[in-house]
Structures are given as structure tokens and as C-alpha cells.
C-alpha positions as CSV (number, residue, x, y, z in Angstrom):
1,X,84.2,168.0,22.1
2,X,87.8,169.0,21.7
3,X,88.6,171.9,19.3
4,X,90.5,170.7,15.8
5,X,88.4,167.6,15.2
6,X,87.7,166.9,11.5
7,X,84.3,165.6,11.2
8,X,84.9,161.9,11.6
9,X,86.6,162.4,14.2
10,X,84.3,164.6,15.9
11,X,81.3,161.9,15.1
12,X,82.8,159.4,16.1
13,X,83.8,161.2,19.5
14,X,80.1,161.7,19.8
15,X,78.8,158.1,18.9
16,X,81.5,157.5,21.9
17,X,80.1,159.6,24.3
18,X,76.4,158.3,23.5
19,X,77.3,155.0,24.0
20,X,79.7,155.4,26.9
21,X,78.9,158.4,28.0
22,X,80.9,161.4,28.7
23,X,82.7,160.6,32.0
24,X,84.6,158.0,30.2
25,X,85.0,159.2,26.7
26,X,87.9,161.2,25.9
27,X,88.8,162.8,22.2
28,X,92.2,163.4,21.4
29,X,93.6,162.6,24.7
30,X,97.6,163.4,25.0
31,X,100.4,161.5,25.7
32,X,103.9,161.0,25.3
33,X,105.6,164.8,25.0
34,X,102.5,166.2,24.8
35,X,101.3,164.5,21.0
36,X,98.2,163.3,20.5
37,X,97.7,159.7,22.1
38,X,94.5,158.6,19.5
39,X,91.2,160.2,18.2
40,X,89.2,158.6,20.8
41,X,90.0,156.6,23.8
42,X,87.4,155.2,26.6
43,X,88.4,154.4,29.9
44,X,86.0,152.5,32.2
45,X,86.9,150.0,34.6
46,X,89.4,147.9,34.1
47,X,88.6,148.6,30.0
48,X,90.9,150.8,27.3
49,X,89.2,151.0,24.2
50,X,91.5,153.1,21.7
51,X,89.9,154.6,18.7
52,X,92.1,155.8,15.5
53,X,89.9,157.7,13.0
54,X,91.2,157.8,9.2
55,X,89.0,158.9,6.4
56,X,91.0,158.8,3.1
57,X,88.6,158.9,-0.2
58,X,89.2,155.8,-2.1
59,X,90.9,156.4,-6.3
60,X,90.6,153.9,-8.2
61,X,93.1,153.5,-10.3
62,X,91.7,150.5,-12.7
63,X,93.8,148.1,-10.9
64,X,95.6,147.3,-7.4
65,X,97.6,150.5,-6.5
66,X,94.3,152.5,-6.0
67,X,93.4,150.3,-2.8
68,X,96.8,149.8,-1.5
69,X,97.6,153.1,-1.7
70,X,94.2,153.6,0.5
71,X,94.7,150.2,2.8
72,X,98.4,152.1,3.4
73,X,96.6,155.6,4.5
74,X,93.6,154.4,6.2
75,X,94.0,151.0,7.7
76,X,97.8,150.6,8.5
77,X,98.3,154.2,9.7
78,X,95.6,154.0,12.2
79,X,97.4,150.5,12.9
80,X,100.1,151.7,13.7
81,X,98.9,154.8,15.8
82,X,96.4,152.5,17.9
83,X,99.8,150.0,18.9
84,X,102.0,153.2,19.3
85,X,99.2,154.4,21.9
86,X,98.7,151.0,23.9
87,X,102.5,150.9,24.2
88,X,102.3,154.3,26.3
89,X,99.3,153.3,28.0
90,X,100.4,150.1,29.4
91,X,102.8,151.9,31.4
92,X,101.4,155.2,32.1
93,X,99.5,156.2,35.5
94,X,97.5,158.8,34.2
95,X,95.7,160.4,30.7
96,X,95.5,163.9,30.1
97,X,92.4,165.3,28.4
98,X,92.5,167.8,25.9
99,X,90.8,170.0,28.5
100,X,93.8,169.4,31.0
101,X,91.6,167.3,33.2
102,X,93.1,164.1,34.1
103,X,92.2,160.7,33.9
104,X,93.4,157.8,36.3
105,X,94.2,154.6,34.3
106,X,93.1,151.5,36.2
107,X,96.1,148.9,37.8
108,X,98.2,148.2,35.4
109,X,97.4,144.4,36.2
110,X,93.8,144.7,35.3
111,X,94.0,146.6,32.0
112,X,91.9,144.8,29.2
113,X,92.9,146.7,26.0
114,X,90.3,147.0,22.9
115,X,91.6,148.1,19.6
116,X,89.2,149.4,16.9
117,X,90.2,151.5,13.6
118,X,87.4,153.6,11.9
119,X,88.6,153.4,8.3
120,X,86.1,155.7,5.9
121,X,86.2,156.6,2.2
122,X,86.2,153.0,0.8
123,X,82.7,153.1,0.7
124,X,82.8,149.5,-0.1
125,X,85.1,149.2,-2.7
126,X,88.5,147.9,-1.2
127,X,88.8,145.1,0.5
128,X,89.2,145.6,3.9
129,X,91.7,144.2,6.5
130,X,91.1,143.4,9.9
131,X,92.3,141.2,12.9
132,X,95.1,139.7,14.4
133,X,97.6,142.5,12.6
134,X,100.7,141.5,14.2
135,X,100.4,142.9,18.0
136,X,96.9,141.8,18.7
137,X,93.4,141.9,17.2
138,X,92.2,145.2,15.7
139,X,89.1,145.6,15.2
140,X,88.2,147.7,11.7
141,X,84.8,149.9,11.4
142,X,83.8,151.6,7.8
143,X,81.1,153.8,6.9
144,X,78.4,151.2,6.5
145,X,79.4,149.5,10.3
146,X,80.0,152.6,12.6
147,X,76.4,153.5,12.9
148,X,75.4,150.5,13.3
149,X,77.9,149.1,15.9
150,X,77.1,152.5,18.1
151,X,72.8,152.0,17.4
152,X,73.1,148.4,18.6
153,X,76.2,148.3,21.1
154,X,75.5,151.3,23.6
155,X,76.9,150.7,26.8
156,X,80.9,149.7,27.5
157,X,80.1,145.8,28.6
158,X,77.8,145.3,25.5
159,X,80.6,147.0,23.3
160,X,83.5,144.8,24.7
161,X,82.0,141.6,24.6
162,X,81.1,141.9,21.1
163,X,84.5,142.5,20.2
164,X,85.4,139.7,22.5
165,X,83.2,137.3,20.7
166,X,84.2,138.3,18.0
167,X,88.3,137.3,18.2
168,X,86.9,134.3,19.8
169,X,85.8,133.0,16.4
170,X,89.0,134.4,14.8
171,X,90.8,132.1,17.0
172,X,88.9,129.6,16.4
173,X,89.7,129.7,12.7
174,X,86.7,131.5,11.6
175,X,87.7,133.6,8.3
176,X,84.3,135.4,7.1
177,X,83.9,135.7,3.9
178,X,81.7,138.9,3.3
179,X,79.7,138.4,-0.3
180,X,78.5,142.0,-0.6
181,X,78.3,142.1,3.2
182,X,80.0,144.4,6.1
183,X,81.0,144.2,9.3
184,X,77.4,145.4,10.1
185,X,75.8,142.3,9.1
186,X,78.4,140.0,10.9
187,X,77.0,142.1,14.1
188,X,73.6,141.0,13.1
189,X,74.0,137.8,13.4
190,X,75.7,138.4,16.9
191,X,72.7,139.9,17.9
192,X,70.9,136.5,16.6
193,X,72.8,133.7,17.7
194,X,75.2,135.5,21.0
195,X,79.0,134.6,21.0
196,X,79.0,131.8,18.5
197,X,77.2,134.2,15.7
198,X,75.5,131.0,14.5
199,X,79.3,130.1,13.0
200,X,80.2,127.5,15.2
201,X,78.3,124.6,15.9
202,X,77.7,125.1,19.9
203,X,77.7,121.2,20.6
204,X,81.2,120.8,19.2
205,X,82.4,124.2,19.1
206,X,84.2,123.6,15.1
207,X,83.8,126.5,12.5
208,X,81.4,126.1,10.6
209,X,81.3,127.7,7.0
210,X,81.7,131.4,7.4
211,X,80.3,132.5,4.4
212,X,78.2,135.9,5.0
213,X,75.8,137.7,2.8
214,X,74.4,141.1,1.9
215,X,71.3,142.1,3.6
216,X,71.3,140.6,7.7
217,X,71.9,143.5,9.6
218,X,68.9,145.7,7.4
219,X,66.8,142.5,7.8
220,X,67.3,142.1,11.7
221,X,66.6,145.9,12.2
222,X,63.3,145.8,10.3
223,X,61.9,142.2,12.1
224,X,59.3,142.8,14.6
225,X,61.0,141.0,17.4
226,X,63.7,143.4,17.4
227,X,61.3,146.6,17.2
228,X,59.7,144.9,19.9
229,X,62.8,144.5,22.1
230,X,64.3,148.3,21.4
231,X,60.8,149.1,22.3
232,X,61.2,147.5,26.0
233,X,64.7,148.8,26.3
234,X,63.9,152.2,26.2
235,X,63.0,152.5,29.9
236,X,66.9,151.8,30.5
237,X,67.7,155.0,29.1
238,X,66.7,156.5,32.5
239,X,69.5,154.6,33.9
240,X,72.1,156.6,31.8
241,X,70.5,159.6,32.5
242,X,70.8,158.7,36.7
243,X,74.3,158.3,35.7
244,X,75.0,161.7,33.8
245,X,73.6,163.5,36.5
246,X,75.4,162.1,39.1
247,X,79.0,162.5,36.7
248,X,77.6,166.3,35.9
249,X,78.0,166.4,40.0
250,X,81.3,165.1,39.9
251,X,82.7,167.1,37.3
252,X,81.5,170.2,38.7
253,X,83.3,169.7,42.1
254,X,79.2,169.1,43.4
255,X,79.0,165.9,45.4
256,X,81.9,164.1,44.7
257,X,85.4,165.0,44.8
258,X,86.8,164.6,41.3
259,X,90.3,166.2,42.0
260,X,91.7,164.0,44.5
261,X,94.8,162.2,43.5
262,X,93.3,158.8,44.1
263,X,90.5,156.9,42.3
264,X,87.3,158.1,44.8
265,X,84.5,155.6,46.3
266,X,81.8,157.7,44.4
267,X,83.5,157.1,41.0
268,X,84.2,154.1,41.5
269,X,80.5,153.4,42.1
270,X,79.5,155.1,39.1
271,X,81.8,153.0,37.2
272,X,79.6,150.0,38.3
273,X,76.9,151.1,37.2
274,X,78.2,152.4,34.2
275,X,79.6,148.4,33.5
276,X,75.6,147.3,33.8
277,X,74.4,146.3,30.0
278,X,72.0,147.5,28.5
279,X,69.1,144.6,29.2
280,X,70.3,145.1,33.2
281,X,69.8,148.5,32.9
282,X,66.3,148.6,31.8
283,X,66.1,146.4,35.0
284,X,67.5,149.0,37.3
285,X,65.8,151.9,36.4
286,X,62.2,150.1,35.9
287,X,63.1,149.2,39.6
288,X,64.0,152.2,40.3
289,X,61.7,154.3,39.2
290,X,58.9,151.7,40.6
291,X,61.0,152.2,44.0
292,X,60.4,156.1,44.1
293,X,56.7,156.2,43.1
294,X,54.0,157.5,45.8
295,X,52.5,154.2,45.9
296,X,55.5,152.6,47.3
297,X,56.3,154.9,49.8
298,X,55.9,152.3,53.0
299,X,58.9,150.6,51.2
300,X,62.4,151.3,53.2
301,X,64.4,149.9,50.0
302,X,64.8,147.7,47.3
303,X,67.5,145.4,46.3
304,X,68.4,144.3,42.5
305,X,70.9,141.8,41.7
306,X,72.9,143.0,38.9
307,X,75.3,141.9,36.1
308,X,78.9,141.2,36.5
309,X,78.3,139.7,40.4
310,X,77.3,143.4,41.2
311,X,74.2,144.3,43.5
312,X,72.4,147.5,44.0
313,X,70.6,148.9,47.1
314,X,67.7,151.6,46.5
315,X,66.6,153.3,49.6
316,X,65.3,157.0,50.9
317,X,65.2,159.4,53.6
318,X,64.8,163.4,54.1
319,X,68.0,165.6,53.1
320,X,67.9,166.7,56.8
321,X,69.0,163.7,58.3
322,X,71.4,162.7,55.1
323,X,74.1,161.6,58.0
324,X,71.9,159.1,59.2
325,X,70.4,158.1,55.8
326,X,73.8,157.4,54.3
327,X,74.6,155.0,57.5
328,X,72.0,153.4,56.9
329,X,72.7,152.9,53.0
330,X,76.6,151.2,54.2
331,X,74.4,149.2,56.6
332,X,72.1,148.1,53.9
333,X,75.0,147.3,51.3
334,X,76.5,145.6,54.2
335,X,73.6,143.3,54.8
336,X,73.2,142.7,50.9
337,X,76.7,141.6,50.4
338,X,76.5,139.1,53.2
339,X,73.3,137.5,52.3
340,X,74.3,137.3,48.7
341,X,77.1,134.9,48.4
342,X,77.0,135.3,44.7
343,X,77.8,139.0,44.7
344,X,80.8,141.2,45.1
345,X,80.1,143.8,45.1
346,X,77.2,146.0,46.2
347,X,75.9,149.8,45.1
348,X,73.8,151.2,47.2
349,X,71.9,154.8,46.2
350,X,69.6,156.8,49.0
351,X,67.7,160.0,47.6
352,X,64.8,162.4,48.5
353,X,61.6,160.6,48.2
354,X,59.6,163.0,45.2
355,X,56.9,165.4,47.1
356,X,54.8,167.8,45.5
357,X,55.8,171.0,46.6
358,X,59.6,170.2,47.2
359,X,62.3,172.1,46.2
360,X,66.3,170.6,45.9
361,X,66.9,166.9,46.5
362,X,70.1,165.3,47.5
363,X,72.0,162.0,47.3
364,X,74.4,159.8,48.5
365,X,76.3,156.4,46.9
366,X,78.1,153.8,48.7
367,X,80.3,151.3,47.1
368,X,81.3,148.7,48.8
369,X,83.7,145.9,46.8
370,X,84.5,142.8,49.2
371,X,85.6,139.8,47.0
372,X,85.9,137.7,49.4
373,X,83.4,137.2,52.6
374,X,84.2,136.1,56.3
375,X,81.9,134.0,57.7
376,X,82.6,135.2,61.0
377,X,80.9,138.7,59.9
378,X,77.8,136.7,59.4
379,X,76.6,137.2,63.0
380,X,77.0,140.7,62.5
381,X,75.3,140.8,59.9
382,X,72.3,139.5,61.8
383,X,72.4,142.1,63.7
384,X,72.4,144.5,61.3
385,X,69.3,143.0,59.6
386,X,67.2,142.6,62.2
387,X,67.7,146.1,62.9
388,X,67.0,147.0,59.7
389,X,63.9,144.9,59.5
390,X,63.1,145.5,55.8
391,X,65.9,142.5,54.7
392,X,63.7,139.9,57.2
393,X,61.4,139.2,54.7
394,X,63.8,138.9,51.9
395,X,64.4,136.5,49.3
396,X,67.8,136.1,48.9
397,X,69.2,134.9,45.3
398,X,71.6,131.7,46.2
């Protein structure tokens, strides 16, 4: 974490990284003339989340200069930083970290920008302002929503598409109206009811009465069925930790090369898997892991179709013929790609099959993006799978 952070700042750097994990989560990045750009930014895929961080202890004064004095310090300063930031960001190349490593903006076409302010001291006694401020929707978190949006929204894709829904309904001419509620318990009933948060009437798609009260989000968290569910989700956590360790490889100039100018194959792989949500990643590591037990062993690979028209290819082989074992792993990805009109783009990830007794492992990723697919590859592709042999048998999704 970067050295100066006041405490907010710095937990809120580490809800980041939790969530999005540390590849993509940068504190107090710099920008223009060497200033600090935000608190917190994220940078995965084509997405820019920008974090500004104010906690200001609310006065009150008996009447309404306590709260505007507050509303000035906490909300429209971190306002104004977050626009002053996406200004320089929708033009820049490149992010330096606070640790002078450097971080490669996606095309400047493709950049889907996220605004959120983390305004804390009001502790639930000024009323709060949030939205469409002027240069696009801003997204406000206090005291009583930050944990809660980090506990429940913990991957990138999960994180933007609430806020997503969320200006959908704004656009819609949705106004909540919290009655002793927060933030917190307009993301329970996202959790509930998905994109519509039980506010629009699905058939129609009119507002409905946007009237919220005290109590959802404490209620949802203590209900059985959604024990039950973080209880089944907790597998996917082995998913995230794949991913660390294969970023802890990049950072440290291991198997990847991290320095190049240019955006690498390898991160770019990681970023796809990264972009998987949480309920797809409980998929991929229970596959996985399933994939890599002993009892599996006469398996040559496994296929899972992914979110976000992404596929990914499991297969193993011995470190000392990892030439031939990543070949096979572009062959495979290859094969998947074709068969899967549906998907995009395909992962693929070949490892050491676990022995007792071994020592030292290795791995290799392929990433293979073709948007569009030539049916005249399609008696190649043949080829390749009956080579293969493994894909013969496969069901392929539509």
C-alpha cells in the first residue's frame, strides 16, 4: 500500500485490492505534473473505476450550514477530483503507480469509466447527494455502504454492473427515497430482484414507487438462502488465488514479461479471468480443481464455457516437455474457439499434474481473442481435433 495514506484511504485501497485484486488496484496513482491522479483507481480491461476518499467529521450547527459546509468538503471536493482525473485519463496512454511501475490504459475507444466518491463522517446525519452531478453519474459510498458494497461486490464485473444497474434506474426516473435507509440496503435489494432492484415493473419497464426502508440489506445478510449461497461460493475463492499467483509471477519478472512496452498475451489472459464473476468463478475452480485430482488423471483436458463469451481450456503435461505441452494448449484453444460459435475468446491453462513426491511445477497460458471466425478454418480445425482426440467426444454448447 502506498506510504502517506490516511486510514480511509488506506482501507479503502485494501477493500480494492480484495475485491479486484492487486494487479489491478492502484492507490494514489500520479498524473498530470506528477500530482496525485485519485485515492484509488482500478484498471481492468476495458474498465476505469476512479475512487476519491473524503472523510470530513460532520458539525452540526442546529441548522443547514453544518451539512453544507460538510456536502462542500466531502462530496463536491471528491466531485470535482474524480472529473479532474477522468479528464486526464481519457487521453493519457499510461498510469504511473506510486511505486514507479507503470500501468498501460486500455484503447482509448474502449474505456468504460466508473465514478464512485467514499464520503465518511456523516454517519448518517446529512443528506447525501449522488448521481448524475453534472459530467456523468457518480456514484457516492458512506460508512454504513463501503463494507457492504466490497462484502457483496468482489470481483470487477460484479462491481460494474451494479453500478450499471444502478444509473439504469436513475435514467429511468427512479429517485429513491431512503427512510432511514443507505445505499447498502438499495444493494440488497439488487442482490434480490438483479438490474430492476424490484423498482421497475419488468413487464413494462415504468418506475415504480422508489420508496426504501431501514433494515434490507441486515435482513438479506442474516436469511438462510443467502448464508447458503456465500456458503457455495466459497470454492471460487480458489480461482482468485490461481490468479494472484500467476500476477505474483508477473510482477516479479517470473513467467511473464511485465516490462515490455506493449500490453503482453499473458496479461491479457489474466485479465480474462480476472473479468469472470464471482458465480463463474466458483465454476472454474470447482472444474478445476476436479480436473487436477488423481482420479482424473486419464483426462487430457477440460473445457468450461465462461462469462462474457469467454472459454477456458484446462489441460496437463510434464515440465520437461513444456514446449510441446504449450502447442498443444494453442491447438486446444484453437479447436475450442472453432467448435464454439458462441465464444470469443478462449483461455487455455496447462500445468504439472500434482504427484506425491514432486518438487517445482510450471505453467503456461494462451490467450487467444478472435471475434470473428472463418469458416474456411473449419477444416483445419478437423484436423486438429481428431488429432487431438479428447474434443471427439465433446459436447459442444450451440
Amino acid at each position: 500500500m502506498a506510504p502517506g495514506l490516511t486510514p480511509s484511504e488506506k482501507l479503502v485501497g485494501e477493500l480494492s485490492t480484495s475485491s479486484f485484486l492487486r494487479l489491478w488496484t492502484h492507490p494514489n496513482p500520479v498524473g498530470k505534473g506528477g500530482k496525485e491522479l485519485c485515492d484509488c483507481l482500478v484498471v481492468c480491461g476495458p474498465h476505469i473505476i476512479i475512487f476519491s476518499v473524503k472523510e470530513i467529521e460532520y458539525k452540526d450547527t442546529g441548522d443547514a450550514v453544518g451539512w453544507e459546509r460538510w456536502q462542500k468538503a466531502a462530496i463536491d471536493k471528491s466531485v470535482k477530483q474524480i472529473w479532474g482525473a477522468e479528464r486526464w485519463l481519457r487521453v493519457a496512454d499510461k498510469v504511473i503507480r506510486h511505486d514507479a511501475r507503470e500501468v498501460s490504459l486500455p484503447p482509448k475507444d474502449d474505456r468504460r469509466f466508473h465514478r464512485v466518491m467514499v464520503s465518511l463522517g456523516g454517519r448518517g446525519n446529512v443528506p447525501l447527494k449522488w448521481g448524475d452531478l453534472g459530467h456523468g453519474f457518480v456514484h457516492l459510498l458512506d460508512e454504513y455502504s463501503l463494507e457492504a458494497t466490497f462484502r457483496e461486490l468482489t470481483t470487477v464485473t460484479d462491481f460494474v454492473r451494479y453500478l450499471a444497474a444502478a444509473e439504469s434506474i436513475f435514467e429511468r426516473g427512479v429517485r429513491p427515497v431512503f427512510m432511514g435507509a443507505g445505499a447498502e440496503d438499495l444493494l440488497a435489494l439488487y442482490v434480490q430482484n438483479g438490474p430492476t432492484f424490484g423498482l421497475i415493473d419488468p413487464t413494462t419497464w415504468q418506475p415504480a414507487i422508489a420508496i426504501i426502508q431501514e433494515g434490507i440489506w441486515d435482513a438479506l445478510t442474516k436469511h438462510p438462502d443467502y448464508l447458503a449461497r456465500n456458503k457455495d461460493l466459497k470454492s471460487s475463492y480458489a480461482w482468485d488465488r490461481l490468479i494472484e499467483h500467476y500476477a505474483a509471477d508477473l510482477l516479479t519478472d517470473g513467467m511473464f514479461d511485465m516490462f515490455r512496452k506493449e500490453v503482453t498475451q499473458n496479461e491479457l489472459a489474466l485479465v480474462a479471468m480476472a473479468l469472470q464473476p464471482r458465480g463463474h468463478r466458483a465454476n472454474l475452480a470447482d472444474a478445476f480443481l476436479e480436473f487436477l485430482r488423481p482420479d482424473c488423471a486419464r483426462v487430457a483436458a477440460r473445457l468450461v464455457v465462461a462469462d462474457s463469451e469467454t472459454a477456458f481450456v484446462f489441460t496437463t503435461g510434464d515440465s520437461a516437455t513444456r514446449d510441446d505441452r504449450a502447442r498443444e494448449l494453442l491447438l486446444r484453444c484453437l479447436v475450442v474457439r472453432g467448435r464454439c460459435k458462441l465464444v470469443k475468446t478462449v483461455v487455455g491453462i496447462a500445468t504439472d499434474r500434482p504427484q506425491e513426491g514432486k518438487r517445482g511445477h510450471s505453467s503456461d497460458i494462451v490467450y487467444l481473442h478472435m471475434p470473428t471466425w472463418d469458416p474456411a478454418e473449419n477444416e483445419k480445425v478437423d484436423r486438429i481435433q481428431a488429432d487431438l482426440g479428447y474434443f471427439q467426444n465433446t459436447k459442444w454448447p450451440a
